[in-house]
N, C-alpha and C positions, 0 to 999 in steps of 0.2 A: 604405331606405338610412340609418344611420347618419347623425347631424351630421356627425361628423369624417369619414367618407368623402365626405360631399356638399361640404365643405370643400376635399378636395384633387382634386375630378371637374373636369377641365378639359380633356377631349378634343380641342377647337378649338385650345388657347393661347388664348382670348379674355383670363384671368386672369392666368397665369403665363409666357407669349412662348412656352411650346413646350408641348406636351400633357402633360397631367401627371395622372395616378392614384395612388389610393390602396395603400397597401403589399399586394398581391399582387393588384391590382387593373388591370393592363397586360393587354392583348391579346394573343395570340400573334404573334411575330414581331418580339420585340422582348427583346433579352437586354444584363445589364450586360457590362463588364467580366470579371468573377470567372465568368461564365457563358460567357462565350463563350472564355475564357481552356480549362473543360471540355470545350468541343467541339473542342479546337484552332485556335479561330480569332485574331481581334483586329480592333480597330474597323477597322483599313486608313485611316485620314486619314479618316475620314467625321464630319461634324460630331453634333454629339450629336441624334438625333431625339425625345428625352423623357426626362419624368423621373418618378420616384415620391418621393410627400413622406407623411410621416409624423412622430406626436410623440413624440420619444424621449425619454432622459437628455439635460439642457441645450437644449431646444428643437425647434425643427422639423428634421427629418432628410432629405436626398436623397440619391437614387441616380439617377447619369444612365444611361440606355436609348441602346441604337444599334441600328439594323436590322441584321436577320440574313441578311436578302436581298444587302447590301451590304460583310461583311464578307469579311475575307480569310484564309489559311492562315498558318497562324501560320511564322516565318519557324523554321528550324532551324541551329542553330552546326554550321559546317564544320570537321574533324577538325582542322584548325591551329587555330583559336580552341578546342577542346577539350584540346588537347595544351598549350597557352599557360596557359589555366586550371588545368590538373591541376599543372602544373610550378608555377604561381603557389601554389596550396595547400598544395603538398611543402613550399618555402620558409616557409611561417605556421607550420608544424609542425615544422619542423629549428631542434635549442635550438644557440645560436650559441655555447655555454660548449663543452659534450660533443658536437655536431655529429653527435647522434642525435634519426633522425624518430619524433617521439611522434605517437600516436595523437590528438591534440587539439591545437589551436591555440595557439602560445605567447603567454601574456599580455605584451601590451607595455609593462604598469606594470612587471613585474620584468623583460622582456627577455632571460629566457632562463627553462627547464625550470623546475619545480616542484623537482623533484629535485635539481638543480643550485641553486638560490636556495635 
């Protein structure tokens, strides 16, 4: 093993309060964030179970781990919270001069269309 892997091996917590491995160095059964975000999940309120530490740009790096055993379904927007949002985004896009919906969001340094400005 590596110094710097032997550096961040702390399985117990004895070192760092919660168990902690080195950059792809985690046990199965244990995903970030952005991974479980892949399976459709999400932490569900569960406290962080670990973490991976590694030396990157500007210093030491972490990524907090949460069990996969423990996670939950990720929630999904009901057709009024989509129909809120679609209508919100129509609105970012209609230029308030010509009170035509551009394909792309109107800058609200000039506050109205390209076109139009």
């Amino acid at each position: 093993m590596a110094r710097i892997r032997a550096a961040f091996h702390d399985p117990d917590g004895a070192r760092y309060g919660i168990p902690t491995y080195w950059w792809r160095g985690a046990p199965a059964g244990y995903a970030t964030r952005r991974q479980l975000r892949e399976r459709g999940l999400c932490p569900g309120g569960q406290p962080i179970a670990a973490q991976i530490l590694w030396r990157g740009v500007g210093g030491v790096r972490a990524a907090y781990l949460y069990r996969l055993d423990l996670a939950r379904p990720k929630r999904t927007a009901s057709p009024a919270v989509r129909a809120a949002l679609a209508k919100a985004m129509r609105a970012r896009r209609t230029c308030s001069t010509c009170r035509t919906v551009r394909p792309y969001c109107i800058p609200r340094s000039l506050g109205c269309c390209i076109e139009c400005a």
